[in-house]
N, C-alpha and C positions, 0 to 999 in steps of 0.2 A: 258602198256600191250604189250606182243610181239608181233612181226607181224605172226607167228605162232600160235598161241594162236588166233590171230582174224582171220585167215582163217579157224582155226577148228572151232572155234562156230559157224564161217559163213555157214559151212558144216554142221552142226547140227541142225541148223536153217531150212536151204535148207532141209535137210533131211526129218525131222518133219514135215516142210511143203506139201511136196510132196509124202513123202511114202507112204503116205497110197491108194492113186488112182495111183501112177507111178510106185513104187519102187514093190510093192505087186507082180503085173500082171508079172514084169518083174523077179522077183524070183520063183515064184509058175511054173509060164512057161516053166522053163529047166526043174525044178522039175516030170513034170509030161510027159515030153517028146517030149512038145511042139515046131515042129520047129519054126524059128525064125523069117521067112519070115510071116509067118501064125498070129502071134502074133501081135492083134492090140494096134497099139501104139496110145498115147494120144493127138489128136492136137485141138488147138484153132479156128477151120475153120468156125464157124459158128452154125453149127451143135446140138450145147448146147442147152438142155432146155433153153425153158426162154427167147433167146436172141436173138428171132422173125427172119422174111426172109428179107433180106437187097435187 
């Protein structure tokens, strides 16, 4: 297999993985006029259900 061919599935992979909480917000958001600054983006700080206070 090319090595083009593994970084597109690799991208498709990543994709399908994360679209739907990541990619979503950050499309729907220009869509609807949402500046950029304003638009919360998705971090791992703790803050998740579920994943108690450290």
């Amino acid at each position: 297999m090319r090595t083009g061919a593994k970084l597109a599935g690799f991208a498709l992979a990543l994709a399908a993985l994360f679209g739907g909480a990541y990619g979503v917000g950050h499309v729907v958001g220009p869509l609807r006029g949402e500046p950029a600054v304003e638009r919360p983006v998705p971090q791992h700080d703790g803050d998740m259900p579920g994943m108690g206070e450290r």
